[in-house]
N, C-alpha and C positions, 0 to 999 in steps of 0.2 A: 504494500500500500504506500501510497506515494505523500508524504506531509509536507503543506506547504507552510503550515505556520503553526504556533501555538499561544497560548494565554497564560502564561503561568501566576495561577492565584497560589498557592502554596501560603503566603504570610498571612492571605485573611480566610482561605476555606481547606488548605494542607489537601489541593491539584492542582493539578495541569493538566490542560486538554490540548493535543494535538487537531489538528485537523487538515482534510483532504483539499485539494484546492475547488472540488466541485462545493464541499460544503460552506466553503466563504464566498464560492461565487452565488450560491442559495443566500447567504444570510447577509447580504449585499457589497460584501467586497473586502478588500485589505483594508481603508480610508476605514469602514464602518467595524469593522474587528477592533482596533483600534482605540476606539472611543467606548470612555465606562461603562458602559449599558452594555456593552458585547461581552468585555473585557475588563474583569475589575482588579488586574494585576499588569503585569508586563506583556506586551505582544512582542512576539519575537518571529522569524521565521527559520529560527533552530528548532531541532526537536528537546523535550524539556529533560528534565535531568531525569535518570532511573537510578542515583545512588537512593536510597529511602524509600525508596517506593513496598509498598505493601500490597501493591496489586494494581492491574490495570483493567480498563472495562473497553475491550474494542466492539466499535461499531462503524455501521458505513459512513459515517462523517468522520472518524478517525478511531485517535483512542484518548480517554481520559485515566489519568494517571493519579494512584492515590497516595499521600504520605503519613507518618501516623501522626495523631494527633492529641495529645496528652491532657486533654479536657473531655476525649472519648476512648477510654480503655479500649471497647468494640468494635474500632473506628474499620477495621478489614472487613467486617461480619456485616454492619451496616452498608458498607460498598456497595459490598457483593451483592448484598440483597436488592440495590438500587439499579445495579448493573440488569442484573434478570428481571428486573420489573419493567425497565426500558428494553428488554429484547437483546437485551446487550449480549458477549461473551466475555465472562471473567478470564483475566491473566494473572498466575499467583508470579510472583516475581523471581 
């Protein structure tokens, strides 16, 4: 799968979402990725880091990438469970 950018929230929701270029061409562009309402971290068009990661949730927009988070002991278990509620496929890391 081909990633053309990502969002990495990590300091205010502990992800990062990758995504495909068809999906930012769905959700209106790089310029709108970009700006807080897309993106309420850093836009990059690296893919996002996988040291920490506790699992990933791929889907056909990309993948969203989880890190733990020390205000949610369960924070993997919850994921996962959000990952399959979306249709997703969990990746344990």
């Amino acid at each position: 799968m081909t990633i053309a950018g990502s969002c990495d929230e990590r300091a205010k929701f502990y992800a990062c979402t990758e995504y495909t270029p068809d999906a930012i061409a769905a959700l209106g562009g790089e310029a709108e990725m970009r700006t807080p309402q897309r993106c309420a971290g850093a836009w990059s068009t690296a893919r996002c880091p996988t040291d920490g990661s506790i699992g990933s949730c791929a889907s056909g927009a990309g993948f969203t990438h989880f890190y733990a988070d020390p205000l949610v002991p369960d924070k993997a278990k919850q994921a996962k469970e959000g990952c399959a509620a979306t249709n997703g496929r969990w990746v344990a890391p």
